[in-house]
C-alpha positions in Angstrom: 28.7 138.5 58.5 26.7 141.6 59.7 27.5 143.5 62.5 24.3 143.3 65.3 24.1 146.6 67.5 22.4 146.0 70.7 21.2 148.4 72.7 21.5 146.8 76.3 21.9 147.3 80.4 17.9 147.3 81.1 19.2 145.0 82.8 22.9 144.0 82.3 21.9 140.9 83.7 19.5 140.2 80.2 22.4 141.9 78.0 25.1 139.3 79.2 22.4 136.9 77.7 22.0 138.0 74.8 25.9 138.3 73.9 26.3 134.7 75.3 23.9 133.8 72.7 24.9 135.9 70.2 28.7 134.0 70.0 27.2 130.6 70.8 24.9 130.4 67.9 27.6 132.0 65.2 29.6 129.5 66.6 28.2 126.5 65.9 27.0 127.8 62.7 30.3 129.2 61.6 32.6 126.9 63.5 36.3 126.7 64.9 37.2 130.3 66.2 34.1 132.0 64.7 32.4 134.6 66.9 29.5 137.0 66.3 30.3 140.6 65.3 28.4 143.0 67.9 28.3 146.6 68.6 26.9 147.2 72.7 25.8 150.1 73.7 24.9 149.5 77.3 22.9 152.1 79.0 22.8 153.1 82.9 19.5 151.2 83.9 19.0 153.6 86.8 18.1 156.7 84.5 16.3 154.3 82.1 14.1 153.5 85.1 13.7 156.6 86.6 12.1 157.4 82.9 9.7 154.7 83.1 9.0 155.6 87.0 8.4 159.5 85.9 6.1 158.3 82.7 9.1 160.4 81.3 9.0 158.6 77.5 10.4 161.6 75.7 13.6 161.1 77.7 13.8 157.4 77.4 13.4 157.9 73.9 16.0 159.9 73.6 18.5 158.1 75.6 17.7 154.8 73.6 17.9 156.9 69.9 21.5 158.3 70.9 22.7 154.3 71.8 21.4 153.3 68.6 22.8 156.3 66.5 26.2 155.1 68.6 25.9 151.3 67.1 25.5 152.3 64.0 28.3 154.9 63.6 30.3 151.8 64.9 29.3 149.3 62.1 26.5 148.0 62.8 23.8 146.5 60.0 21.0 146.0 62.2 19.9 147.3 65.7 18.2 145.5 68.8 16.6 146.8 71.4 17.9 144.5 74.2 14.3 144.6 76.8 10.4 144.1 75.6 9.3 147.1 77.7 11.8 149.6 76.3 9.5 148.6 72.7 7.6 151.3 73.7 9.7 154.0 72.1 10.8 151.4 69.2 9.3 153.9 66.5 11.5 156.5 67.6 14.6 154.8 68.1 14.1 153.4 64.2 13.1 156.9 63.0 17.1 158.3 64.7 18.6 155.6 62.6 19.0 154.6 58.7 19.7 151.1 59.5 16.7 148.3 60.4 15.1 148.1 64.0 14.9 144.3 64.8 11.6 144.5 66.5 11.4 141.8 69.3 7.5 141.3 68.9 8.3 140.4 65.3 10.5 138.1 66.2 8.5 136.5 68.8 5.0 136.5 66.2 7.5 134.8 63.9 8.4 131.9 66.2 4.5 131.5 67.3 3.7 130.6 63.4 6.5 128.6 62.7 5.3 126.0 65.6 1.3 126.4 64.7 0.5 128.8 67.7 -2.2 131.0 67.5 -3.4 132.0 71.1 -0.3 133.7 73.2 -0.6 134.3 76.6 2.1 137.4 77.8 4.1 138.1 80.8 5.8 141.5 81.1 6.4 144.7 82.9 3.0 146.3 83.2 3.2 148.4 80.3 3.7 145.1 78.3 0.8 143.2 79.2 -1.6 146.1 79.0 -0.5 148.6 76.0 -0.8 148.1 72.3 2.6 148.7 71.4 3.5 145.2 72.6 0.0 142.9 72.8 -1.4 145.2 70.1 1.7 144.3 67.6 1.3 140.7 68.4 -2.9 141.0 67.3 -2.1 142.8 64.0 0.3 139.6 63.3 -3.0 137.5 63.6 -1.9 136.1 67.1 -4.9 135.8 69.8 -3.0 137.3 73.0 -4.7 136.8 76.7 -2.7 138.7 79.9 -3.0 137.6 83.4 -5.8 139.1 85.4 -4.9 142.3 87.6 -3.5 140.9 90.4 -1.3 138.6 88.4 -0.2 141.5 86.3 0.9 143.6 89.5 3.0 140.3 90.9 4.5 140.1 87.6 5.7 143.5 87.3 6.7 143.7 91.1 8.9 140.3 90.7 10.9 142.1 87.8 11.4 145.1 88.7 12.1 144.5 93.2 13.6 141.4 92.1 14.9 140.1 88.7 16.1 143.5 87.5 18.3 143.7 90.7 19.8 140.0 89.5 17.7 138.5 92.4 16.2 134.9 92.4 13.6 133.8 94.7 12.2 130.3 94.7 9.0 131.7 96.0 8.1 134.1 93.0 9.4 131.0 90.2 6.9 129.4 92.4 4.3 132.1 91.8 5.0 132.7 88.4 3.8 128.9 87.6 0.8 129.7 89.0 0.0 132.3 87.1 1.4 130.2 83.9 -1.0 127.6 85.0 -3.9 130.4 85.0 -2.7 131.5 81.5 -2.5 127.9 80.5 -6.2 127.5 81.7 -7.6 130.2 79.9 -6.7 128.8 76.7 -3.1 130.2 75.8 -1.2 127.2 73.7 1.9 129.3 75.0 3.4 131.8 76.8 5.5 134.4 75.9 8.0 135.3 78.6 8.0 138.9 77.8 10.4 140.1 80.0 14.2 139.1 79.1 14.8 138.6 82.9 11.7 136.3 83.6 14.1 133.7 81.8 16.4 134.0 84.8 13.4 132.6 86.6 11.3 130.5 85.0 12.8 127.2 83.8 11.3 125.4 80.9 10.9 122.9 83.8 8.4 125.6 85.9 6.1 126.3 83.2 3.0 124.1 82.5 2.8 125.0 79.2 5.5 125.5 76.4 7.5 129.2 76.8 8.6 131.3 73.9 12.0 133.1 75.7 11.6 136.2 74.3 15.5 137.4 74.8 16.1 134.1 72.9 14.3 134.5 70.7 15.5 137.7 69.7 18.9 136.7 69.5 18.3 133.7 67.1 16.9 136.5 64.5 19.2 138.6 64.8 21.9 136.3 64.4 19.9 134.8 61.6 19.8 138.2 59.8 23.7 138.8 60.5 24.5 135.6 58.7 21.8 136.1 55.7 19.0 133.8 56.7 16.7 136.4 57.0 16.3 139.7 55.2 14.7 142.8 57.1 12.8 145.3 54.9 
């Protein structure tokens, strides 16, 4: 088994999910006492947001490229980036390292073709839904991707960062964001990708009027499918 580095706590609350996930699915490939191998780097979230705040992406970059450099000088094979929006600086943190970035938009694109979807809609942090390093890697992997209008993308982002980043859940904004699923759902998306590891604290598979792809989930699965050789990054 390969040793998964993740570089989490933007927010703790996602990372928890993504270890839970992480030992859930070795286990019931691997059985009895198996468990998945895992180096964390978890990362103040307060500095990583004052970054993101500041438009201060040379900093975040190199906060995110010293975690990584840390997972892999403790064993690990592969590296995850444990939040969409902290994509942003993805190139840099794989050009501090000598081991393969796991990519989260990859991962998603990958999960889109395997169930026939070719039209995405996105919700995110702002950055997500408007910039090319997220919606823009999604396109070049032949996906049709549609964002929420701009109102919908300024609820979205405030409900993360006032709310779900601070481990806060409000019946009111789950009821919101199925609105604004039901808007994506209308203009044509054949599923939405909940592009924000903490919307999944929110949105239950129950809210959303069309089918989700959980993005922190989804993640997980391939990186646990790389640790345990079902997939090979290049």
């Amino acid at each position: 088994m390969q040793t998964i580095g993740l570089v989490g706590g933007m927010s703790w609350h996602s990372t928890v999910e993504y270890y839970r996930v992480f030992n859930e699915l070795v286990a019931e490939r691997r059985g009895g006492h198996a468990s998945a191998k895992v180096a964390l780097q978890s990362l103040d979230f307060a500095e990583i947001r004052e970054c993101q705040v500041n438009d201060d992406w040379d900093r975040a970059a190199q906060l995110l490229a010293e975690a990584a450099r840390r997972c892999e000088r403790s064993g690990a094979d592969l590296v995850l980036i444990g939040t969409n929006l902290m994509h942003r600086v993805a190139d840099d943190v794989q050009a501090a390292i000598d081991v393969p970035l796991l990519h989260i938009a990859d991962a998603i694109a990958d999960a889109a073709h395997e169930r026939g979807w070719e039209r995405l809609g996105v919700l995110g942090a702002r950055w997500v839904m408007e910039e090319d390093f997220y919606v823009g890697r999604l396109a070049r992997r032949g996906l049709d991707v549609v964002v929420p209008g701009a109102a919908d993308r300024t609820e979205v982002d405030r409900v993360i960062f006032d709310e779900l980043t601070q481990g806060i859940v409000r019946e009111e904004s789950r009821a919101s964001y199925t609105a604004i699923l039901e808007r994506l759902r209308d203009a044509g998306a054949e599923a939405v990708v909940l592009g924000c590891t903490e919307i999944e604290l929110l949105v239950r598979p129950e809210d959303a009027p069309l089918p989700v792809i959980a993005s922190m989930r989804t993640h997980a699965e391939a990186a646990v499918a790389v640790a345990l050789g079902d997939r090979v990054l290049i």
